[in-house]
C-alpha positions as CSV (number, residue, x, y, z in Angstrom):
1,X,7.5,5.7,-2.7
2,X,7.5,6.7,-5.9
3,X,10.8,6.6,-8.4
4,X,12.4,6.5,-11.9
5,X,15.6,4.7,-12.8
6,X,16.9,5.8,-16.0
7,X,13.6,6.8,-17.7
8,X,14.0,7.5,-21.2
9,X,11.5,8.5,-23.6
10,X,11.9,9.0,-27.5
11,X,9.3,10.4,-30.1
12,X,11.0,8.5,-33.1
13,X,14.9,10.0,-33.1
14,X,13.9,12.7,-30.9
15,X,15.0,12.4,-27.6
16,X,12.1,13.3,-24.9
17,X,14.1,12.2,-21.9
18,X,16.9,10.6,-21.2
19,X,18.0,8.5,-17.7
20,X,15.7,10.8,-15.9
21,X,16.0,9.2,-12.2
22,X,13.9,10.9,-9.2
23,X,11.5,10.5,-5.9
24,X,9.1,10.9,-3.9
25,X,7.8,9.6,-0.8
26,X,4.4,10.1,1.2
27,X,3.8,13.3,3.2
28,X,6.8,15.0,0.6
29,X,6.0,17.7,-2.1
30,X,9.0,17.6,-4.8
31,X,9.2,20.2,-7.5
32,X,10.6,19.8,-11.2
33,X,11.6,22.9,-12.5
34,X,13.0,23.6,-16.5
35,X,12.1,25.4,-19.5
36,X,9.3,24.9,-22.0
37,X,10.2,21.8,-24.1
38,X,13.0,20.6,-21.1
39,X,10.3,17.4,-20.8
40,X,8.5,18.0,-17.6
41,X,5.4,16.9,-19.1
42,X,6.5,14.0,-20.8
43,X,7.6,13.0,-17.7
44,X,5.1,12.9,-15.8
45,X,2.8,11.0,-19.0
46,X,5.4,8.4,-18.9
47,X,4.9,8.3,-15.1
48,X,1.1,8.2,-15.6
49,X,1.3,5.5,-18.3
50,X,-0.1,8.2,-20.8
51,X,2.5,7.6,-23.5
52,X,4.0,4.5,-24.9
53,X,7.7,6.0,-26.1
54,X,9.1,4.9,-23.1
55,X,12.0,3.3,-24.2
56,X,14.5,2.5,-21.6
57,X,14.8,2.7,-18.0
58,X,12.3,1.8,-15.2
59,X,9.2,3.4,-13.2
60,X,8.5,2.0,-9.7
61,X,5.5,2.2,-7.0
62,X,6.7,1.1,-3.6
63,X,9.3,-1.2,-5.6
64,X,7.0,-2.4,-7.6
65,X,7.8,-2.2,-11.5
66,X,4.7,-0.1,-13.2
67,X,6.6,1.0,-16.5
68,X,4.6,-0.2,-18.9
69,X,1.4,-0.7,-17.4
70,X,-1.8,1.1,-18.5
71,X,-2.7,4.3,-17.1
72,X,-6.3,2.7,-15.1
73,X,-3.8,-0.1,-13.4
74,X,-1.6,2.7,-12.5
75,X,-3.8,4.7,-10.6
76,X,-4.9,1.6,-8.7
77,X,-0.9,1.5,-7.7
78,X,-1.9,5.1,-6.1
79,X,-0.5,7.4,-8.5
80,X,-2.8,10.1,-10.1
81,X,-2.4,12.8,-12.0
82,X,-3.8,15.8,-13.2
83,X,-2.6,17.6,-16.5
84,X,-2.0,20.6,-17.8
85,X,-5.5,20.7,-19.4
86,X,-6.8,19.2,-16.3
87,X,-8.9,16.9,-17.8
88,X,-11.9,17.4,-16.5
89,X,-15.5,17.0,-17.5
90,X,-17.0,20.6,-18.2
91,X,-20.7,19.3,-18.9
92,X,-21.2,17.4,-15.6
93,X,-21.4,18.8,-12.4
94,X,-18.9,19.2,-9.5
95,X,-20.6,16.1,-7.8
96,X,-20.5,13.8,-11.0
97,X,-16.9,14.6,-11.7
98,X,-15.7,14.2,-8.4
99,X,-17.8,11.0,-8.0
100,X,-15.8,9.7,-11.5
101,X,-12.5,9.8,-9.3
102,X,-13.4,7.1,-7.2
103,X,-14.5,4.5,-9.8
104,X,-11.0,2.7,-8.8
105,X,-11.4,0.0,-7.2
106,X,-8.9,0.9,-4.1
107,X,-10.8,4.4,-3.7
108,X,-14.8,2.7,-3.6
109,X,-14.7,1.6,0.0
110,X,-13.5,4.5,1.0
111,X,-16.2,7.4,-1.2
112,X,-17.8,8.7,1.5
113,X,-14.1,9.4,3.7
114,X,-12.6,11.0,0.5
115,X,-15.3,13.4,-0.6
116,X,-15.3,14.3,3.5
117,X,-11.6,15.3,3.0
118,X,-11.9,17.0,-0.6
119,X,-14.8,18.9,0.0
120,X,-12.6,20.2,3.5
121,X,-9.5,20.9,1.5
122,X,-11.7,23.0,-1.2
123,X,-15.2,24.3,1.0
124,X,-16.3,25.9,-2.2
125,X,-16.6,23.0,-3.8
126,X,-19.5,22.2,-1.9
127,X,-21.3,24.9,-1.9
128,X,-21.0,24.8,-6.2
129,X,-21.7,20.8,-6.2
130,X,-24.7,21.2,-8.4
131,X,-22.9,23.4,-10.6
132,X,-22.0,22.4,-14.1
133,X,-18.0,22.6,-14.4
134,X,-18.0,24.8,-17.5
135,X,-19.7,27.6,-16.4
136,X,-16.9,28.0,-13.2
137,X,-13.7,29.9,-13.4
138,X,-10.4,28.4,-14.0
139,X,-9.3,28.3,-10.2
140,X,-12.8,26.6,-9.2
141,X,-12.2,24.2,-12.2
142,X,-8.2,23.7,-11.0
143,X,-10.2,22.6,-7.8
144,X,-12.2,20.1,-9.5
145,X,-9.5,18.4,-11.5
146,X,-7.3,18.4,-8.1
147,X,-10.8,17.2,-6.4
148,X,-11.1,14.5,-8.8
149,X,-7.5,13.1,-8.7
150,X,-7.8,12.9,-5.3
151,X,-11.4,11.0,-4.7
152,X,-9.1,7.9,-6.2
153,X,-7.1,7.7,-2.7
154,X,-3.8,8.5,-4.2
155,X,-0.2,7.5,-2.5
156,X,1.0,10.2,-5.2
157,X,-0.2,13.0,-6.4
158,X,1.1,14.3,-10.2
159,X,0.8,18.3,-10.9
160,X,1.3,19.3,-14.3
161,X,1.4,22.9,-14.0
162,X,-1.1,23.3,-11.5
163,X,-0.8,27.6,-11.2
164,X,-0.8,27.8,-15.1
165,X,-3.4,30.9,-16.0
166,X,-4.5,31.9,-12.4
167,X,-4.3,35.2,-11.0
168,X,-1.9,35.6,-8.2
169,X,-4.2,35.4,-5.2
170,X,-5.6,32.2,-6.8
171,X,-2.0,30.7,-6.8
172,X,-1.3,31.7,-3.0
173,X,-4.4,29.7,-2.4
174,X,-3.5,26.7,-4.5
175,X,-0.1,26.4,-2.9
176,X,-1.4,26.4,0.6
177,X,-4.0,24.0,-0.4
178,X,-1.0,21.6,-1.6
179,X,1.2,21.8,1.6
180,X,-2.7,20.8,3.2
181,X,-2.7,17.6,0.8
182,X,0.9,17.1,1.8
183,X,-0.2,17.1,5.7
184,X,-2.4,14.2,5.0
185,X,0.4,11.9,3.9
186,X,0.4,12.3,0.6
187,X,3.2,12.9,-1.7
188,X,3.7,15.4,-4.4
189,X,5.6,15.6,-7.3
190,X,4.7,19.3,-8.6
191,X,6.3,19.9,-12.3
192,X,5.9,24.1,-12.3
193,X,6.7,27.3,-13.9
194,X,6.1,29.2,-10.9
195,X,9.3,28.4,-9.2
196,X,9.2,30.9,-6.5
197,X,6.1,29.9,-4.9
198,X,6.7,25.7,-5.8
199,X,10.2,26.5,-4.3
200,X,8.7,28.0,-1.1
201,X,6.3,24.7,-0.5
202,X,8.4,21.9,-1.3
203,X,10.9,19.9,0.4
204,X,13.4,18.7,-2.8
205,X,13.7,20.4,-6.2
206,X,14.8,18.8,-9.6
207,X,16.5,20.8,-12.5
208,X,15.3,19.4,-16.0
209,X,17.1,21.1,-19.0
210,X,16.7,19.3,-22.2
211,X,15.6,15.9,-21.6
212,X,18.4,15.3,-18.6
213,X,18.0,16.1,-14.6
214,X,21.4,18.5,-14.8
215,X,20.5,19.1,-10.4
216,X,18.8,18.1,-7.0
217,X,18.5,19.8,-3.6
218,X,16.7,20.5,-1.1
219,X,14.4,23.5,-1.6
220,X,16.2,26.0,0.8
221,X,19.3,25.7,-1.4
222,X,18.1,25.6,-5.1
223,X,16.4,28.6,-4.2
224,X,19.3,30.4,-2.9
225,X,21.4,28.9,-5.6
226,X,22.7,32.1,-7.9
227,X,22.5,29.5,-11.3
228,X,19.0,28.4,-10.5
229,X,17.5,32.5,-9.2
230,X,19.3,33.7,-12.7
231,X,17.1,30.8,-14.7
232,X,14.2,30.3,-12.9
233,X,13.6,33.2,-10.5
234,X,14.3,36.5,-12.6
235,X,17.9,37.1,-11.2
């Protein structure tokens, strides 16, 4: 399991975040939801090791303290992530990127059994393996990035905004492929604008609003909750 006590994060007197405490265990999608600037990214850097603000509180793996570890010792914990910008490599191929996620050390024994299971959670991935990355579209290149994250044998699995700029029918298919990954035993902690769809997948929702979790559920009831459909679901 995955969990924060208390994180806090500050960019000089600014506060990021402030005793920020959540979960996530294996085979569980959980969904942050909150405005732009409410910190959801931030989070989920500190998380990931990707910025050094953190300045109070705690960040566990399996009760193991990871707070300020770097981010390559965090993934061998089992936590990945993929950003915003996805991160990707857009002049290698599908192969060569994917092949970069499992230069951990907990993910080389087991190459050939991951690439077997990303190439079934995304078939066109290999049919375009030879394909440079930049010349794809920004769903195939969402499947990359996911791809990637998960040739490194995650426990965890980080989303940062996973549906941002695809068309509809594209985010329909991501979602389904993220209750797949979910299936397998991993765990997902999904930070999302789309809070419909994230809502309709996950088991447990989070509230963010500047800096502070201000609620928790369980899916079912933050989407029927009148507060959170008037902020996050258009009435």
């Amino acid at each position: 399991m995955l969990e924060t006590r208390n994180l806090s994060v500050f960019y000089g007197r600014h506060r990021a975040l402030e005793n920020v405490s959540v979960s996530v265990s294996k085979g569980e999608i959980v969904v942050m939801l909150g405005a732009n600037g409410a910190g959801k990214s931030t989070f989920l850097r500190a998380v990931a090791g990707q910025t050094r603000k953190t300045e109070g509180g705690a960040v566990l793996m399996d009760g193991t303290d990871i707070t300020r570890r770097p981010p390559h010792e965090i993934v061998e914990t089992g936590v990945a992530l993929v950003p915003e910008d996805r991160g990707i490599f857009a002049d290698l191929t599908v192969q060569e990127n994917l092949t970069l996620g499992a230069y951990p050390a907990r993910a080389r024994a087991g190459e050939v059994q991951n690439l077997e299971r990303v190439l079934s959670l995304f078939p066109k991935l290999q049919v375009r393996r030879k394909q440079i990355v930049r010349t794809m579209s920004g769903g195939e290149r969402q499947m990359v990035a996911i791809g990637r994250a998960m040739m490194s044998a995650p426990t965890i699995l980080l989303l940062d905004e996973p549906s941002l700029g695809l068309a509809p029918l594209l985010c329909s298919e991501l979602f389904r492929t993220l209750t797949r990954i979910k299936d397998t035993g991993v765990g997902i902690f999904l930070v999302e604008q789309n809070a419909k769809q994230s809502l309709a997948i996950a088991d447990r929702g989070y509230l963010l609003d500047n800096g502070h979790v201000v609620g928790a559920d369980n899916a079912k009831a933050l989407a029927s909750d009148e507060k959170v459909k008037a902020a996050y679901l258009g009435g």
